[in-house]
DOLO-42306 format. One record per residue (C-alpha): residue number from 1; residue in three letters; x, y, z. Coordinates in nm, 2 decimals. Layout:
REM residues N
+-----+--------+--------+--------+--------+
| num | residu |      X |      Y |      Z |
+-----+--------+--------+--------+--------+
| NUM |    Ala |      X |      Y |      Z |
...
+-----+--------+--------+--------+--------+
***
This chain:
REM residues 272
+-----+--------+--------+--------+--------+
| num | residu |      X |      Y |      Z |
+-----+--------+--------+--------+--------+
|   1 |    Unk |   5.90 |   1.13 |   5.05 |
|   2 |    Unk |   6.07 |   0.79 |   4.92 |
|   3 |    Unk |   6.26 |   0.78 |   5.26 |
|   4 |    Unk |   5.92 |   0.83 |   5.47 |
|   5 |    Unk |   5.75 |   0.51 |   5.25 |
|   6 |    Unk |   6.02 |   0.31 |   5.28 |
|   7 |    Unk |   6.05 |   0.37 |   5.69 |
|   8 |    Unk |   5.66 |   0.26 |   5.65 |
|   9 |    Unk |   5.74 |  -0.06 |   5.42 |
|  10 |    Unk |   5.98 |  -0.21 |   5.68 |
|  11 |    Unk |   5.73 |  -0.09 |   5.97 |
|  12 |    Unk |   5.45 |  -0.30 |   5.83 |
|  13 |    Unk |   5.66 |  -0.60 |   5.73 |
|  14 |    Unk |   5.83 |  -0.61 |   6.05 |
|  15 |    Unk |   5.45 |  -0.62 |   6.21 |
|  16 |    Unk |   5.37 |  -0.84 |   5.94 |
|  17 |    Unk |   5.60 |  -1.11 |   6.09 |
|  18 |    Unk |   5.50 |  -1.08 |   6.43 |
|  19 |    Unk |   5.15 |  -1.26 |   6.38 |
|  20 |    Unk |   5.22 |  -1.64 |   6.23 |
|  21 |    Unk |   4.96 |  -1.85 |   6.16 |
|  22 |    Unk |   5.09 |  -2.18 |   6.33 |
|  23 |    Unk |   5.26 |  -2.32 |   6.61 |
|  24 |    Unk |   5.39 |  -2.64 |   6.61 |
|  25 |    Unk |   5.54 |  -2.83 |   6.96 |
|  26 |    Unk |   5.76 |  -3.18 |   6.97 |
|  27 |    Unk |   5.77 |  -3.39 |   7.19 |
|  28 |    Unk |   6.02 |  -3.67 |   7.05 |
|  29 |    Unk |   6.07 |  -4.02 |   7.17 |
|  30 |    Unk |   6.35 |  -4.25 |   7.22 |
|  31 |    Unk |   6.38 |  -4.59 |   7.35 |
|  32 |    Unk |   6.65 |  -4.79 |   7.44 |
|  33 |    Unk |   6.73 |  -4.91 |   7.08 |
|  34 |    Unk |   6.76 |  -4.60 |   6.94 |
|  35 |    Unk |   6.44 |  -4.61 |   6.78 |
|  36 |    Unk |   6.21 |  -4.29 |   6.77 |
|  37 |    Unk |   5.86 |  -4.15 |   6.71 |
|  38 |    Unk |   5.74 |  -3.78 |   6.75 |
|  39 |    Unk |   5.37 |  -3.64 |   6.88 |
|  40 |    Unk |   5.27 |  -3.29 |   6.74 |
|  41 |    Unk |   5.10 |  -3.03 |   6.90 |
|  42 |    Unk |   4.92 |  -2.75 |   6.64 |
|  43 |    Unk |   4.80 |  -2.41 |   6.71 |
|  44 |    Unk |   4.64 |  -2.30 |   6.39 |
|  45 |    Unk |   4.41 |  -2.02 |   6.23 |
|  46 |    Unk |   4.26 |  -2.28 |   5.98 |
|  47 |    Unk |   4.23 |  -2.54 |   6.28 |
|  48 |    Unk |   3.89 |  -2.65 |   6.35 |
|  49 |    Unk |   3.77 |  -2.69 |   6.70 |
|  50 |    Unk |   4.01 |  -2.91 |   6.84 |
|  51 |    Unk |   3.69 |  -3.26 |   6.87 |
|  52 |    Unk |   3.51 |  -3.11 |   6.58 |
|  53 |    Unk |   3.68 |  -3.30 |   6.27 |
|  54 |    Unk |   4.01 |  -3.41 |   6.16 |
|  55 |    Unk |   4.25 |  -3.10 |   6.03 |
|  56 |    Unk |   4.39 |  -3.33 |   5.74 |
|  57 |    Unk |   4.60 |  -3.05 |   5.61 |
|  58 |    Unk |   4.76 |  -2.96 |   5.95 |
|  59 |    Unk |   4.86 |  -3.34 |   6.00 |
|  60 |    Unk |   4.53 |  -3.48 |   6.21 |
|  61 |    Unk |   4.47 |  -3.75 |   5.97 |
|  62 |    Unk |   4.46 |  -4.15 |   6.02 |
|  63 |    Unk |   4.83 |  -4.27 |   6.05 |
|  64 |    Unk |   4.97 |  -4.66 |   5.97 |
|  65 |    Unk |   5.18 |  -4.76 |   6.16 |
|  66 |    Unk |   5.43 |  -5.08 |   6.15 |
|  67 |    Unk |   5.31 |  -5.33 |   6.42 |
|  68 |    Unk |   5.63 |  -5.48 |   6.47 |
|  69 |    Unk |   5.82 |  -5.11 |   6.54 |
|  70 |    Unk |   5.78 |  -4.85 |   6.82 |
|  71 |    Unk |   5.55 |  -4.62 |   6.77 |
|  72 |    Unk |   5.35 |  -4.35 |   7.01 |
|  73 |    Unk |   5.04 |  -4.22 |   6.89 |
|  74 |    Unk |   4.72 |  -4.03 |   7.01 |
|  75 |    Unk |   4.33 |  -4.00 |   6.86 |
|  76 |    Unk |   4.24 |  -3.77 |   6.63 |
|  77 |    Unk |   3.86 |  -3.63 |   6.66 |
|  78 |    Unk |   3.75 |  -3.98 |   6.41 |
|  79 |    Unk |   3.89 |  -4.20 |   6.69 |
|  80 |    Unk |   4.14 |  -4.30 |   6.47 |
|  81 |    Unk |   4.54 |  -4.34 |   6.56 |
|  82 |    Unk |   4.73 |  -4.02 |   6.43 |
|  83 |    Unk |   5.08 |  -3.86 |   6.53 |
|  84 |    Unk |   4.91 |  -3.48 |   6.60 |
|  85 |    Unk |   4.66 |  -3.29 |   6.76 |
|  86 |    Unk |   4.58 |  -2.95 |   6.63 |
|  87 |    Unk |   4.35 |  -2.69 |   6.75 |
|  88 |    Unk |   4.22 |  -2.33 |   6.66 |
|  89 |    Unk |   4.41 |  -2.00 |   6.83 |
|  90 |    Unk |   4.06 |  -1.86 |   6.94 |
|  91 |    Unk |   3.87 |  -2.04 |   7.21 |
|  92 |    Unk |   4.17 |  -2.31 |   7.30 |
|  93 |    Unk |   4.57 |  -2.13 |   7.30 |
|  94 |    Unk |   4.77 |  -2.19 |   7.47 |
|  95 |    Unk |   4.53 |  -2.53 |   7.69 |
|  96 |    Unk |   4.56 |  -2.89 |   7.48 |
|  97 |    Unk |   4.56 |  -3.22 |   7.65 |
|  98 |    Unk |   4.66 |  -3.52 |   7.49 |
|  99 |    Unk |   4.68 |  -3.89 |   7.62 |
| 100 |    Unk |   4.99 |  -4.04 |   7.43 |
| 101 |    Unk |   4.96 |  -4.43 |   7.39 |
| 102 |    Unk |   5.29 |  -4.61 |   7.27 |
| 103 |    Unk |   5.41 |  -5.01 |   7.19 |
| 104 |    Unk |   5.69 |  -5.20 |   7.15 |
| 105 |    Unk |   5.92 |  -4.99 |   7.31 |
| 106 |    Unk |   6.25 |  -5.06 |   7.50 |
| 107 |    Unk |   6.37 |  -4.88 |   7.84 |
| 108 |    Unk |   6.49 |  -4.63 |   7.89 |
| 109 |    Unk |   6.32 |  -4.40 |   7.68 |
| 110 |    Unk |   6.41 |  -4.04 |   7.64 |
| 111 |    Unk |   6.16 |  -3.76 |   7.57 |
| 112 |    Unk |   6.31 |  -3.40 |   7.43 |
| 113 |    Unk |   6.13 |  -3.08 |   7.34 |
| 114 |    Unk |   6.23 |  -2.75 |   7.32 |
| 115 |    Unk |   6.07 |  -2.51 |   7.58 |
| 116 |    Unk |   6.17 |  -2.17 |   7.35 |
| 117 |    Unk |   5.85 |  -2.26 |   7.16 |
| 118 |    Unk |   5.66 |  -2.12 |   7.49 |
| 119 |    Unk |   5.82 |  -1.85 |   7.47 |
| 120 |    Unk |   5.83 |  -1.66 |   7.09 |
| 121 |    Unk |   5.77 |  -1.34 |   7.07 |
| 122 |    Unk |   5.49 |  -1.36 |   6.83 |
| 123 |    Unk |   5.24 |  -1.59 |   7.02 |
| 124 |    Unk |   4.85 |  -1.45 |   7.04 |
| 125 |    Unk |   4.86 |  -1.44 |   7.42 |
| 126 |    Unk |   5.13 |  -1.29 |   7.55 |
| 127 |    Unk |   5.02 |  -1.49 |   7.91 |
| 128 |    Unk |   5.11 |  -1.84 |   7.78 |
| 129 |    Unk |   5.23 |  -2.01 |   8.10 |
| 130 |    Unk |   5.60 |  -2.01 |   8.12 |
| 131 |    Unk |   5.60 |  -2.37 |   8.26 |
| 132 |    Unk |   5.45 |  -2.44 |   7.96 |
| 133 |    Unk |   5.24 |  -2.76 |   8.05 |
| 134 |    Unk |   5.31 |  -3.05 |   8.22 |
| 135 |    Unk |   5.31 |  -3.46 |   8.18 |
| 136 |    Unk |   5.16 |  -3.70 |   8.43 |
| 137 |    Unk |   5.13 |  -4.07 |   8.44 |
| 138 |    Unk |   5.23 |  -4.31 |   8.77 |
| 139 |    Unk |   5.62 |  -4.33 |   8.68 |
| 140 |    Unk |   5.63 |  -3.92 |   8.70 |
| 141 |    Unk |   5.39 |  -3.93 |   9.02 |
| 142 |    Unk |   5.61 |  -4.12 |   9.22 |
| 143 |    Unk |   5.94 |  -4.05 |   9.07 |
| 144 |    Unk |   6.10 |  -3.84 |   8.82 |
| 145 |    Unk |   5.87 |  -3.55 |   8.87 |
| 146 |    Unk |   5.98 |  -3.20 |   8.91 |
| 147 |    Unk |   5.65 |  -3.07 |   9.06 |
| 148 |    Unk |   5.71 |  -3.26 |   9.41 |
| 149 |    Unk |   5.32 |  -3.03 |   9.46 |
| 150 |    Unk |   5.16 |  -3.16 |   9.22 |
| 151 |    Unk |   5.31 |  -3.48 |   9.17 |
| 152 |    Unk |   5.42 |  -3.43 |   8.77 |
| 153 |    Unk |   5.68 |  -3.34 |   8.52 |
| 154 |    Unk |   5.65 |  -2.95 |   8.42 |
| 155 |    Unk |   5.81 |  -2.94 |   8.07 |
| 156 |    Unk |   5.91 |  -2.52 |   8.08 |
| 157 |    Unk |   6.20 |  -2.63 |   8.36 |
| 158 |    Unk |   6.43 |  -2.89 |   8.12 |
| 159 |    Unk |   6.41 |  -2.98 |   7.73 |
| 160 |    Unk |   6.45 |  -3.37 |   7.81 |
| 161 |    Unk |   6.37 |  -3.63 |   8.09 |
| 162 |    Unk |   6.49 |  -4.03 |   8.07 |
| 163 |    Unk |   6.24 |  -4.26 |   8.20 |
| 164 |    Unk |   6.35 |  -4.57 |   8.36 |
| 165 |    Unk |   6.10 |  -4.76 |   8.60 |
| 166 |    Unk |   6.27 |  -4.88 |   8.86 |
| 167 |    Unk |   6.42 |  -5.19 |   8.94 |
| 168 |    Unk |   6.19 |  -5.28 |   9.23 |
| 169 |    Unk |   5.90 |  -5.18 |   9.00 |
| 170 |    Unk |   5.93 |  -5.29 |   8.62 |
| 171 |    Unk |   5.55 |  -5.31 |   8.56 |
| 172 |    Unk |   5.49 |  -4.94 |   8.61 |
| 173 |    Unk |   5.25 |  -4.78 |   8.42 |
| 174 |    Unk |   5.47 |  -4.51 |   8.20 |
| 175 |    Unk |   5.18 |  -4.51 |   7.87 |
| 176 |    Unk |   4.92 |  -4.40 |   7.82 |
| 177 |    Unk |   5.08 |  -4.05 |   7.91 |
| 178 |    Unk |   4.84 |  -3.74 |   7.99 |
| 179 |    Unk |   5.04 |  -3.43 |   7.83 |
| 180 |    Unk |   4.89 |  -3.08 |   7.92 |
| 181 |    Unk |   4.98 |  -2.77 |   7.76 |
| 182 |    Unk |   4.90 |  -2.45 |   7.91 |
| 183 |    Unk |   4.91 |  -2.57 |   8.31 |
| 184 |    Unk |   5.18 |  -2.42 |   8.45 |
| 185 |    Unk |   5.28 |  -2.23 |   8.79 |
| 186 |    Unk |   5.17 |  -1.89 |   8.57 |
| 187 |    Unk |   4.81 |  -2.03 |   8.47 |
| 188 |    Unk |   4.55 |  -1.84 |   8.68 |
| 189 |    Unk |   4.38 |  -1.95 |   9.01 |
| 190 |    Unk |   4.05 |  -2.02 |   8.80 |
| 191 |    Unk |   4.19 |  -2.26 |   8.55 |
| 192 |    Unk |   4.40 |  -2.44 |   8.80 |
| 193 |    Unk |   4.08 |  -2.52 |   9.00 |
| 194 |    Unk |   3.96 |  -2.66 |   8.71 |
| 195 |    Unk |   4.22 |  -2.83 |   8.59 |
| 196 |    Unk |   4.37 |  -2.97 |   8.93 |
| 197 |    Unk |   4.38 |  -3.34 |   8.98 |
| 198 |    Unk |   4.12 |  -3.57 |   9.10 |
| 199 |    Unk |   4.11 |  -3.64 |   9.52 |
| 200 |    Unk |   3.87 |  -3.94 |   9.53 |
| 201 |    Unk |   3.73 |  -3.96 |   9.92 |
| 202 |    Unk |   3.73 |  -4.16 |  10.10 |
| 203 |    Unk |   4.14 |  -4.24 |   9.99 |
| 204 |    Unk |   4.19 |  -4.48 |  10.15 |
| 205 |    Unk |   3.86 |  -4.67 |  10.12 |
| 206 |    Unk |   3.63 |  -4.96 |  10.11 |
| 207 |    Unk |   3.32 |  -5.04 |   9.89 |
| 208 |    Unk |   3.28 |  -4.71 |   9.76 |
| 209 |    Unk |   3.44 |  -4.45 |   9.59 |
| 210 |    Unk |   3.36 |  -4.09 |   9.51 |
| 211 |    Unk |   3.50 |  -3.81 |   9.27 |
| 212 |    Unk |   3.35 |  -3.47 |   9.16 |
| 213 |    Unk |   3.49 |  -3.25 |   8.90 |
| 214 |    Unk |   3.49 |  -2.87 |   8.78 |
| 215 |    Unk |   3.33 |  -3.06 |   8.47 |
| 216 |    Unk |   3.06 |  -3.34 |   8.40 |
| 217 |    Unk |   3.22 |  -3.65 |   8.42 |
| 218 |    Unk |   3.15 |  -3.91 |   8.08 |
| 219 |    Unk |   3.33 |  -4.16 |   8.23 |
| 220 |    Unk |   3.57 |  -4.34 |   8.59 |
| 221 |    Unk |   3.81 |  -4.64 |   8.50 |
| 222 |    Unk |   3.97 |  -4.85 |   8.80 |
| 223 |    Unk |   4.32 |  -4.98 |   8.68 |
| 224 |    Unk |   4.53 |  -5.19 |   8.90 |
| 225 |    Unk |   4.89 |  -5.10 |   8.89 |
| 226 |    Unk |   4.98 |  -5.39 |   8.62 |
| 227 |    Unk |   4.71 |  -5.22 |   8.40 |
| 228 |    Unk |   4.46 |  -5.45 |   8.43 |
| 229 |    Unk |   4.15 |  -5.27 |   8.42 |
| 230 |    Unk |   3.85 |  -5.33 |   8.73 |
| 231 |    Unk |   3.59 |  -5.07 |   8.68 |
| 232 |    Unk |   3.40 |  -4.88 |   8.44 |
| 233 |    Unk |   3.12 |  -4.65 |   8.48 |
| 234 |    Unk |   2.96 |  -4.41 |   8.32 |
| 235 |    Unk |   2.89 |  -4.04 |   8.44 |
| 236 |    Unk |   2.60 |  -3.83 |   8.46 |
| 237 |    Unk |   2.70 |  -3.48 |   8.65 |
| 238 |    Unk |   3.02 |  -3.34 |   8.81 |
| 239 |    Unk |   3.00 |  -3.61 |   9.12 |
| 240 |    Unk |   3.02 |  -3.98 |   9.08 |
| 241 |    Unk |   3.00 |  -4.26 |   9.31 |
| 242 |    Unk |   3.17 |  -4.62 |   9.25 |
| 243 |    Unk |   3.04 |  -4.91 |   9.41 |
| 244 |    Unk |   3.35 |  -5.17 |   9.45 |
| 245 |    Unk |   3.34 |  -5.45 |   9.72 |
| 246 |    Unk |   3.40 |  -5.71 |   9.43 |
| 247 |    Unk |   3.81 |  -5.54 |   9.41 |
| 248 |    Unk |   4.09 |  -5.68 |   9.59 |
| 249 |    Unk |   4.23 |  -5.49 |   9.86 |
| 250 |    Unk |   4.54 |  -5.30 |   9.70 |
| 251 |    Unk |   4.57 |  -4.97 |   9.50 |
| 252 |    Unk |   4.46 |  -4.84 |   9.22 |
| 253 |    Unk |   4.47 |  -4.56 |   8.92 |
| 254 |    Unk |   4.16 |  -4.38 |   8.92 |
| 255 |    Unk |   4.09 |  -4.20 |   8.56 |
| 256 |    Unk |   3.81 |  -3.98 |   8.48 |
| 257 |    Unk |   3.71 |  -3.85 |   8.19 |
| 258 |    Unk |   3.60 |  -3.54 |   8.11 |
| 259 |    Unk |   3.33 |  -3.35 |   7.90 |
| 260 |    Unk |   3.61 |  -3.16 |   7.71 |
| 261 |    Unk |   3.80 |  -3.48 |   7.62 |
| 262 |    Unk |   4.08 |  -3.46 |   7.89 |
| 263 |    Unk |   4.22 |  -3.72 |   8.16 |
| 264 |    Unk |   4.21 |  -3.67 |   8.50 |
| 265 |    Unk |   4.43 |  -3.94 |   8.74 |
| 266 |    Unk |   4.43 |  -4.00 |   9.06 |
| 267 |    Unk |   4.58 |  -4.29 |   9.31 |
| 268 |    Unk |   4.34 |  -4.45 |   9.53 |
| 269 |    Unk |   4.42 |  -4.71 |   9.79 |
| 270 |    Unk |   4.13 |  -5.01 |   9.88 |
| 271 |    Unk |   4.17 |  -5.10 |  10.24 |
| 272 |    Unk |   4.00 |  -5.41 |  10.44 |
+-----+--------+--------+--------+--------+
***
């Protein structure tokens, strides 16, 4: 009798373990002085929805920062700086975007993460993309990506990447940087229609633009590639149309945002 109760104790804490009620994911930064800042990702059962309000206890709140040091940082749902994003298990796991800003940094800069995080035993979906997620901004579009497809850097293949703009290049845009979690080579046909990147049409083009989306659009930004930002215009549907014969002929970042929060980005060329 003991013996069965026991063999039952150790059965129920053993499950007991299985089921935690947070996740956390780094994703460190380095720059070439050797300073370093860290952005966290949070999958937890107390988590509000993840642009409902700010999860103080799970590290959403307002950060300050030092002006004069390097520092990354994303918005929390206040539109305030902070250094984490946390969401709830039900209704978001294992899909987060973020949009990492950073200043006063040094090249190169070295990010590191640990990809066994995607893969613990005790996760709620058992499907979480083994990829992981991925990162995309212009330096990993045209040159240290992985994902030669989809033009970005797929964070289940390595634990660290060193970016460097090249010499021919320095002004490339490396921040803000779009990281997904959850898009990987596993994530079904369904979510990676609607999460694939943007194909503006006509690419090249003249005096207009247009994008559509698996999602409403609230707003398209024009960047040139020094950052300077062209156009802004706000959306109304899943299709939206810029007018721009006042840009110089040249190309462009084309960012959408949309109704769930996230970046999409996209290269388009203006041609005379």
């Amino acid at each position: 009798m003991a013996r069965t109760f026991l063999l039952a104790l150790i059965c129920s804490l053993t499950i007991g373990t299985k089921a935690q009620p947070t996740w956390r994911f780094h994703l460190a930064f380095e720059d070439g002085t050797g300073a370093r800042d860290t952005i966290w990702f949070v999958f937890d059962t107390t988590a509000t929805g993840g642009t409902s309000e700010v999860d103080d206890h799970l590290g959403e709140t307002a950060v300050h920062m030092n002006l004069d040091a390097f520092n990354v940082w994303i918005l929390n749902p206040e539109y305030d700086s902070t250094k984490t994003s946390a969401a709830p298990y039900v209704g978001y796991y294992p899909f987060m975007s973020v949009e990492i800003q950073a200043f006063n940094y040094i090249y190169p800069i070295t990010l590191r993460w640990d990809t066994a995080l995607f893969r613990l035993p005790w996760l709620p979906a058992p499907g979480f993309p083994y990829d992981g997620g991925t990162m995309d901004n212009e330096y990993f579009f045209f040159y240290e990506n992985n994902d030669p497809w989809g033009h970005s850097f797929i964070l289940g293949r390595s634990d660290s990447v060193v970016v460097q703009p090249p010499a021919e290049y320095p002004d490339m845009i490396v921040f803000p940087l779009l990281v997904n979690l959850g898009l990987g080579s596993t994530t079904g046909t369904d979510d990676l229609l609607g999460m694939a990147s943007l194909q503006p049409f006509p690419n090249p083009g003249n005096d207009k633009v247009s994008i559509r989306d698996a999602q409403p659009i609230q707003e398209a930004q024009l960047h040139s590639l020094d950052g300077r930002l062209w156009k802004v215009q706000k959306g109304q549907g899943k299709q939206l149309e810029l007018n721009v014969p006042e840009l110089p002929y040249g190309m462009y970042m084309l960012c959408v945002l949309r109704a769930d929060g996230t970046w999409r980005k996209a290269l388009w060329v203006k041609s005379n």
